[in-house]
mmCIF file of the N, C-alpha and C atoms, coordinates in Angstrom:
data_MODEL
# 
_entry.id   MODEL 
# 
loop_
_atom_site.group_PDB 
_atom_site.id 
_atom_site.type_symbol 
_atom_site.label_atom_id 
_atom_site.label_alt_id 
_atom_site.label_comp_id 
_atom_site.label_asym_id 
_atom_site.label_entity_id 
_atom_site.label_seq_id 
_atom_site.pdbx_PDB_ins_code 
_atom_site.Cartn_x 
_atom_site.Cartn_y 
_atom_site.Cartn_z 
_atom_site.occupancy 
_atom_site.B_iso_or_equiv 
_atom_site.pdbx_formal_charge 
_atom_site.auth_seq_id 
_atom_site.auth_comp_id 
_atom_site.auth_asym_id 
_atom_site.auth_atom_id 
_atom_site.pdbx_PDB_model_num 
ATOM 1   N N  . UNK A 1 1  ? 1.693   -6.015  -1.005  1.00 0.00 ? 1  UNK A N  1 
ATOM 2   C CA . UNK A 1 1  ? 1.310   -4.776  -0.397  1.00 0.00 ? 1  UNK A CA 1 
ATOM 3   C C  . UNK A 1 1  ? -0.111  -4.450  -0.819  1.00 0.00 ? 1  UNK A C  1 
ATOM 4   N N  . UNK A 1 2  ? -0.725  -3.743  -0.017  1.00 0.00 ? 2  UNK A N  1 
ATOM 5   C CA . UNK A 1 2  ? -1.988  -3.059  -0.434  1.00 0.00 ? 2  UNK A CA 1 
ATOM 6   C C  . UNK A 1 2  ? -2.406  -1.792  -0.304  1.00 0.00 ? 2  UNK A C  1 
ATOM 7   N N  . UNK A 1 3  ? -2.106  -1.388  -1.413  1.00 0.00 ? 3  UNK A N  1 
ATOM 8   C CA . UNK A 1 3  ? -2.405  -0.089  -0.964  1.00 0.00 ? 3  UNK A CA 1 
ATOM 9   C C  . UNK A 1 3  ? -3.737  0.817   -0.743  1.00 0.00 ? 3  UNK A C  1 
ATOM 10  N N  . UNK A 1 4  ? -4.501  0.042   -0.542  1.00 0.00 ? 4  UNK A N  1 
ATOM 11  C CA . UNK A 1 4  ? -6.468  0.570   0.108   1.00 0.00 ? 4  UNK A CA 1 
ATOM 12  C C  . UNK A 1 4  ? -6.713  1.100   -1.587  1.00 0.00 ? 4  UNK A C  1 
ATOM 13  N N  . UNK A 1 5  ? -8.271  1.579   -0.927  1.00 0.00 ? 5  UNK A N  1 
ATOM 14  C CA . UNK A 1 5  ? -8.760  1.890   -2.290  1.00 0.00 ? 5  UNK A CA 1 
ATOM 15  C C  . UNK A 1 5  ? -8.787  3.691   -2.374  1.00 0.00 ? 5  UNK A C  1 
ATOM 16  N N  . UNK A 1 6  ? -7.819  3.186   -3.410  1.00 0.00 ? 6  UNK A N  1 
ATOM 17  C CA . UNK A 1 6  ? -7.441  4.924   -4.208  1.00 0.00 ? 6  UNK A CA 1 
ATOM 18  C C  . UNK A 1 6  ? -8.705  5.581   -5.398  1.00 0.00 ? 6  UNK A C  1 
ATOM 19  N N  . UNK A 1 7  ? -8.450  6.876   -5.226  1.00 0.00 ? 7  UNK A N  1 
ATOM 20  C CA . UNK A 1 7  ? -9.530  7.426   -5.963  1.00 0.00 ? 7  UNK A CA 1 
ATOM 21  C C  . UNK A 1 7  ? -8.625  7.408   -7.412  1.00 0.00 ? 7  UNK A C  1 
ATOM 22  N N  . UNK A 1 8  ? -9.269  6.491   -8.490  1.00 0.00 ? 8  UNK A N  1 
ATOM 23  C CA . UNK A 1 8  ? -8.314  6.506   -9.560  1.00 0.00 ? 8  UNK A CA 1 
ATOM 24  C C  . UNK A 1 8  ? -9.364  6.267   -11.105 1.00 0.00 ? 8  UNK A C  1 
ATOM 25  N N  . UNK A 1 9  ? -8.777  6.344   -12.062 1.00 0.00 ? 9  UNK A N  1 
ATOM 26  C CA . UNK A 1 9  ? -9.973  5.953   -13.221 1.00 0.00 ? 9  UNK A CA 1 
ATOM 27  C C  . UNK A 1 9  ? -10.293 4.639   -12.930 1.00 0.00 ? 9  UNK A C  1 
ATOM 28  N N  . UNK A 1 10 ? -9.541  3.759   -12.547 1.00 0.00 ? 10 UNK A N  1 
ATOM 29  C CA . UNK A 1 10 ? -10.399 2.404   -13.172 1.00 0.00 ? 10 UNK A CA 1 
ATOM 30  C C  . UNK A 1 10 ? -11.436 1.616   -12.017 1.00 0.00 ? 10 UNK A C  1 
ATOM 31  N N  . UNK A 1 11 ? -11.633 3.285   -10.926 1.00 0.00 ? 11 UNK A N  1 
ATOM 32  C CA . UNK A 1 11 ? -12.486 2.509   -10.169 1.00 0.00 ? 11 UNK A CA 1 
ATOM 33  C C  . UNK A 1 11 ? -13.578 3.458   -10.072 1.00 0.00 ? 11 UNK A C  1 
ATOM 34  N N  . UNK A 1 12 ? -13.744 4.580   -11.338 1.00 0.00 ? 12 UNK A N  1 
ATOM 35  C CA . UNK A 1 12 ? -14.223 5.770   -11.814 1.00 0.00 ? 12 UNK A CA 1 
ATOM 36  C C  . UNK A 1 12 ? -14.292 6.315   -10.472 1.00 0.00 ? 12 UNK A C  1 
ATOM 37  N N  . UNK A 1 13 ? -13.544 6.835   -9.595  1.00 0.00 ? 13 UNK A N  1 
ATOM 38  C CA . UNK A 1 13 ? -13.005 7.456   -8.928  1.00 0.00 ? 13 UNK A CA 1 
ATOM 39  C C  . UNK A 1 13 ? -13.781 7.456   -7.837  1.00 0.00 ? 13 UNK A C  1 
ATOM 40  N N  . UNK A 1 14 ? -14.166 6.676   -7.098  1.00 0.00 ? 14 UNK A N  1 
ATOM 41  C CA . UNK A 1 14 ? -15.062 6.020   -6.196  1.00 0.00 ? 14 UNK A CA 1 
ATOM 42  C C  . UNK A 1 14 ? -14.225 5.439   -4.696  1.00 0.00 ? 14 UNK A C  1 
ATOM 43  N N  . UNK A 1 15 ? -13.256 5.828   -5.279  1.00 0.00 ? 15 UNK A N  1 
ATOM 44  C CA . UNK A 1 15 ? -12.189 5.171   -4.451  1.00 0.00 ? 15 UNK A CA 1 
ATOM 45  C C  . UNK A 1 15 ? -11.884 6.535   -2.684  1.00 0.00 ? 15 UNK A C  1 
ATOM 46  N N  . UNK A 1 16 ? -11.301 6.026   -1.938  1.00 0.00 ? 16 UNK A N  1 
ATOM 47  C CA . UNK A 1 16 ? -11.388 7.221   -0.886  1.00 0.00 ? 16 UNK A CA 1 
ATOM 48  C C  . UNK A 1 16 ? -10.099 7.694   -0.132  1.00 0.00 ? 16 UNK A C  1 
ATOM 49  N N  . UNK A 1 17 ? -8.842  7.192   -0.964  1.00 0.00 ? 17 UNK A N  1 
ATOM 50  C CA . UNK A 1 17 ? -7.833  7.924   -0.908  1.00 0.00 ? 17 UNK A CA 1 
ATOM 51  C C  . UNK A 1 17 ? -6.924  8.455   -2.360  1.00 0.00 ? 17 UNK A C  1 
ATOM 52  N N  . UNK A 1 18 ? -5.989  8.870   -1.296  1.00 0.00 ? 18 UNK A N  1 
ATOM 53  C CA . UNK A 1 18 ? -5.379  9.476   -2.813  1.00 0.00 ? 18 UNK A CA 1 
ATOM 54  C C  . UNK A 1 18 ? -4.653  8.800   -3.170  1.00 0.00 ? 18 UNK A C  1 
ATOM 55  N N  . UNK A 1 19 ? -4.054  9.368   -4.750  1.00 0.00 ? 19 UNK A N  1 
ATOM 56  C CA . UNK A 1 19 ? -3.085  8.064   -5.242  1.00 0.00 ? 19 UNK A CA 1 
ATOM 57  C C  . UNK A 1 19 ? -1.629  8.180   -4.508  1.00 0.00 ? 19 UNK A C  1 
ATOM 58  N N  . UNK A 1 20 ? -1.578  9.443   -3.890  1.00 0.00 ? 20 UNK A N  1 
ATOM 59  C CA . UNK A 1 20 ? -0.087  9.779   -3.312  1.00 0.00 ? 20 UNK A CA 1 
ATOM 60  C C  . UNK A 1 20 ? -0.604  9.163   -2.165  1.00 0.00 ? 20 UNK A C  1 
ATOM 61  N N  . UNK A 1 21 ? -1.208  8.920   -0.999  1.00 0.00 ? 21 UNK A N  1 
ATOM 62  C CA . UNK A 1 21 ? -1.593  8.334   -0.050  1.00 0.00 ? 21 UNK A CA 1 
ATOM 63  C C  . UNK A 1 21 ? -1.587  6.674   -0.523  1.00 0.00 ? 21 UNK A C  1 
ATOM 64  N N  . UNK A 1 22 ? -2.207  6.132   -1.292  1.00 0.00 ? 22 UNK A N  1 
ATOM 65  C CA . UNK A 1 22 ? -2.187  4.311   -1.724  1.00 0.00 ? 22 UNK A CA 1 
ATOM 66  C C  . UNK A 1 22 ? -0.239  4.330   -2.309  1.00 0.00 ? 22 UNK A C  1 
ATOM 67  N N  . UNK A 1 23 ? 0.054   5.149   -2.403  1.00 0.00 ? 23 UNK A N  1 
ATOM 68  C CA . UNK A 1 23 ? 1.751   5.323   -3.046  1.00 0.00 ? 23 UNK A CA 1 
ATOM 69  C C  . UNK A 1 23 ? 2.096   4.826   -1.609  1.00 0.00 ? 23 UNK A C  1 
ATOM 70  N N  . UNK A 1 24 ? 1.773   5.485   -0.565  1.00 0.00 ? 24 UNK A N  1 
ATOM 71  C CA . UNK A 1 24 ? 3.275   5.371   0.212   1.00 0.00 ? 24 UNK A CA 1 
ATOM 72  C C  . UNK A 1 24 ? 3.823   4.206   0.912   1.00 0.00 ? 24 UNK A C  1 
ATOM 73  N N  . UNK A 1 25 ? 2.453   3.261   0.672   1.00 0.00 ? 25 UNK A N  1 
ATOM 74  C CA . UNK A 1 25 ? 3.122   1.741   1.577   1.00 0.00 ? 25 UNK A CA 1 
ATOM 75  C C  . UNK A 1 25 ? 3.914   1.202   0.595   1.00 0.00 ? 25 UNK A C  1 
ATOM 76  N N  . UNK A 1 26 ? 4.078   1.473   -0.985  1.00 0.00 ? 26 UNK A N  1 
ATOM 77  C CA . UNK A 1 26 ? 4.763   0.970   -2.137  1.00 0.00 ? 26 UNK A CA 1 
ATOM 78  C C  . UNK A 1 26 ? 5.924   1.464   -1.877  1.00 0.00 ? 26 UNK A C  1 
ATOM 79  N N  . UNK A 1 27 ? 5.683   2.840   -1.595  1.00 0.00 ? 27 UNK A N  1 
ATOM 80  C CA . UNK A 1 27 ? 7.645   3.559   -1.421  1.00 0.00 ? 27 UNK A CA 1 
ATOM 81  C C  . UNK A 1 27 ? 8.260   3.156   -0.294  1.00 0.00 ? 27 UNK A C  1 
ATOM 82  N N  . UNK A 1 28 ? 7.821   3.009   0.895   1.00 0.00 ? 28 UNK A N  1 
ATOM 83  C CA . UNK A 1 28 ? 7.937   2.611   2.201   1.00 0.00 ? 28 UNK A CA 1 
ATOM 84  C C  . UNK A 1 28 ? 8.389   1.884   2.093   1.00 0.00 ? 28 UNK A C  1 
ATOM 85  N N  . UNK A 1 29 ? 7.924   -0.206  1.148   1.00 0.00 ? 29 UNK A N  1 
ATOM 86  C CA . UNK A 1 29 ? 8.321   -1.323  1.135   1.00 0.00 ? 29 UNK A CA 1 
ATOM 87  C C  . UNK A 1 29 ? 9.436   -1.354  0.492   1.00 0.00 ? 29 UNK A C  1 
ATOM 88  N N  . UNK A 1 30 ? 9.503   -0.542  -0.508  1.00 0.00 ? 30 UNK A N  1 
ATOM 89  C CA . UNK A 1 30 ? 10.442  -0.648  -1.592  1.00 0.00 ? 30 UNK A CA 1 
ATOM 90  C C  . UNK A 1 30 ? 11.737  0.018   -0.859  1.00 0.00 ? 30 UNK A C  1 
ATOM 91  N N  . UNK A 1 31 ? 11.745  0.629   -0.240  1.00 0.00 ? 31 UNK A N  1 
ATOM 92  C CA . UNK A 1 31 ? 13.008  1.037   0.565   1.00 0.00 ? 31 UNK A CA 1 
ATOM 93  C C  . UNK A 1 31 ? 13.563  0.892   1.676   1.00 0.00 ? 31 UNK A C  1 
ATOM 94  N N  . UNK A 1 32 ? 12.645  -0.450  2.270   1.00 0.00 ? 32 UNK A N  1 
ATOM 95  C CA . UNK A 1 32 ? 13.389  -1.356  3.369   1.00 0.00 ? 32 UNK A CA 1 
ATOM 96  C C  . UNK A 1 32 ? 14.772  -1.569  2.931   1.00 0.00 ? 32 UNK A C  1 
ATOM 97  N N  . UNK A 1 33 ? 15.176  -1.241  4.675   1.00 0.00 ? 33 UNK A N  1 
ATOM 98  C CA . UNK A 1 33 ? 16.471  -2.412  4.457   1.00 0.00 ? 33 UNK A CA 1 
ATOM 99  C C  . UNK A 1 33 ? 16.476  -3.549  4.305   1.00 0.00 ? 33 UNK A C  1 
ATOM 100 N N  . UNK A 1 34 ? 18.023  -4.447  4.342   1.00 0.00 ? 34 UNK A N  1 
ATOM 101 C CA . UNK A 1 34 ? 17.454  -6.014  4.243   1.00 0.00 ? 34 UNK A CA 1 
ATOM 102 C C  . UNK A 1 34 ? 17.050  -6.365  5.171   1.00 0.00 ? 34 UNK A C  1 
ATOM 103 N N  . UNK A 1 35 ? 16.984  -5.975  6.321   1.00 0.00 ? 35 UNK A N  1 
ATOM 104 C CA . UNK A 1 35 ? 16.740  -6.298  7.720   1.00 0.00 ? 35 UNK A CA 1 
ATOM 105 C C  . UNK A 1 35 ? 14.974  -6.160  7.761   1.00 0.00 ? 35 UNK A C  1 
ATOM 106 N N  . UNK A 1 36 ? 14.390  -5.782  6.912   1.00 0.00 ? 36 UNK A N  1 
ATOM 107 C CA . UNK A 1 36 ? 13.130  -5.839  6.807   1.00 0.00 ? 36 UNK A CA 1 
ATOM 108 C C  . UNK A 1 36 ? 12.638  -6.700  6.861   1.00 0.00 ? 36 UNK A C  1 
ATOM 109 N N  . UNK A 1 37 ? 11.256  -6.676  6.709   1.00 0.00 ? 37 UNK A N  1 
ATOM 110 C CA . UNK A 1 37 ? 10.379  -7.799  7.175   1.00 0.00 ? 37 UNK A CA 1 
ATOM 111 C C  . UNK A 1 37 ? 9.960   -8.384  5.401   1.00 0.00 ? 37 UNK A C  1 
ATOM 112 N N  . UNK A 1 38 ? 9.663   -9.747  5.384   1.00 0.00 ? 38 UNK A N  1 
ATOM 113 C CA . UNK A 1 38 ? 9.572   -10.359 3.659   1.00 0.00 ? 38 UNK A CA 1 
ATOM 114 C C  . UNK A 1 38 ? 8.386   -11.231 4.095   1.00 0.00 ? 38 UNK A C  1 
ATOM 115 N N  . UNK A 1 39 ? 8.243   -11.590 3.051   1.00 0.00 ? 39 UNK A N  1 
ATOM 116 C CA . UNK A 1 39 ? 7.231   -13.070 3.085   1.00 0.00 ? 39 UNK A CA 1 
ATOM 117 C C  . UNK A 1 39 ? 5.683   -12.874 3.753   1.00 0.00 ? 39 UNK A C  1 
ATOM 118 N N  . UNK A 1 40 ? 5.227   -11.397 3.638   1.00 0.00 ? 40 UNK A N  1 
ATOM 119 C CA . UNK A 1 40 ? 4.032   -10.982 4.498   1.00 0.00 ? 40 UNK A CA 1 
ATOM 120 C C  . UNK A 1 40 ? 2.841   -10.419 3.154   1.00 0.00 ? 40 UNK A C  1 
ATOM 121 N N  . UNK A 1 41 ? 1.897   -10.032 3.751   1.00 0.00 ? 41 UNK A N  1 
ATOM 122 C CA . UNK A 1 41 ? 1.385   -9.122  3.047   1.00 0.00 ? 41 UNK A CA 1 
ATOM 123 C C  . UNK A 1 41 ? 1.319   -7.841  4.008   1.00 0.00 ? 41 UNK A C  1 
ATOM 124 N N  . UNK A 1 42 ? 1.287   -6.866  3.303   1.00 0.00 ? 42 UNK A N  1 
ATOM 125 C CA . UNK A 1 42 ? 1.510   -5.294  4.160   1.00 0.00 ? 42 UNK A CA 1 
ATOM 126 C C  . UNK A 1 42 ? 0.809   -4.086  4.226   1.00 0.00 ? 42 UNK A C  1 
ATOM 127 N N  . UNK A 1 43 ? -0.162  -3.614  4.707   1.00 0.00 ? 43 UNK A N  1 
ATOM 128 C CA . UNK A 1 43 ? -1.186  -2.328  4.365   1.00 0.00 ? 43 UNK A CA 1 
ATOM 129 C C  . UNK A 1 43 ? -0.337  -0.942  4.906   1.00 0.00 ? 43 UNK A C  1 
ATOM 130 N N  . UNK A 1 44 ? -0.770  0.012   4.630   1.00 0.00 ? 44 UNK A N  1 
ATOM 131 C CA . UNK A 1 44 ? -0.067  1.223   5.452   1.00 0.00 ? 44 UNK A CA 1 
ATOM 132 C C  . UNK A 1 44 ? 0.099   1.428   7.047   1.00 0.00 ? 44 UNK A C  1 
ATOM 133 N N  . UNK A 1 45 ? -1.161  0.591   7.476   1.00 0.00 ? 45 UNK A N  1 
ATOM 134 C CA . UNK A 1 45 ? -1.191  0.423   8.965   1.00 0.00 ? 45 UNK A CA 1 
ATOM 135 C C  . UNK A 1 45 ? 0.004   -1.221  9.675   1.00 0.00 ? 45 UNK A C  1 
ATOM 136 N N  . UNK A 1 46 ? 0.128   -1.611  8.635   1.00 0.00 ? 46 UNK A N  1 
ATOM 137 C CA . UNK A 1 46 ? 1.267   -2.997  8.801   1.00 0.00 ? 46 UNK A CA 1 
ATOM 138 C C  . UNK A 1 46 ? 0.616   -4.086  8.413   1.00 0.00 ? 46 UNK A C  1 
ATOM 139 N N  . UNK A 1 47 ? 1.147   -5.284  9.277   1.00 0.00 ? 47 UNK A N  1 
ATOM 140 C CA . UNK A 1 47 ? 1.421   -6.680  8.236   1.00 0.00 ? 47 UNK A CA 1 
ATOM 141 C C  . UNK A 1 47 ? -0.675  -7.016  8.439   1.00 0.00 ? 47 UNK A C  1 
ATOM 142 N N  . UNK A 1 48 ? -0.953  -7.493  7.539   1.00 0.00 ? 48 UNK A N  1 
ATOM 143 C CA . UNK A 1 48 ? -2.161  -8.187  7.323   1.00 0.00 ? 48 UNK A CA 1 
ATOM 144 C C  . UNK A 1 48 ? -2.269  -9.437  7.059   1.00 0.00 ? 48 UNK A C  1 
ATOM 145 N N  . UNK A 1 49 ? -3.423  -9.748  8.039   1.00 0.00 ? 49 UNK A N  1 
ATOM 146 C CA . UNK A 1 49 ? -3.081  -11.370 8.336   1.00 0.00 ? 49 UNK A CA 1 
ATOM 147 C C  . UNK A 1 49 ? -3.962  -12.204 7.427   1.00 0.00 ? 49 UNK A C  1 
ATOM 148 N N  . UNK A 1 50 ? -3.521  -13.178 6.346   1.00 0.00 ? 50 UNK A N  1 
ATOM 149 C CA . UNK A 1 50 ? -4.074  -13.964 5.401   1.00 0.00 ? 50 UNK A CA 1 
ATOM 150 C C  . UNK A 1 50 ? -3.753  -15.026 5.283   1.00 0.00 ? 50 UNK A C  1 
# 
């Protein structure tokens, strides 16, 4: 998952979202069903192609 760049200390806060905003593709993934999608990488906007 990726959650974009959050305004946080270790990027001395340079970053341009929030940490509750870079949170929600983490809570989102984490509470798929099994019927979800695996084996991807995932941004808040969906799967990202690498």
């Amino acid at each position: 998952m990726a959650p974009g760049y959050g305004d946080t200390d270790s990027n001395n806060h340079t970053g341009f979202l929030t940490v509750e905003q870079g949170a929600a593709i983490l809570v989102r993934m984490a509470t798929l069903g099994a019927d979800g999608p695996t084996g991807g990488f995932f941004s808040e906007d969906g799967p990202v192609p690498w």
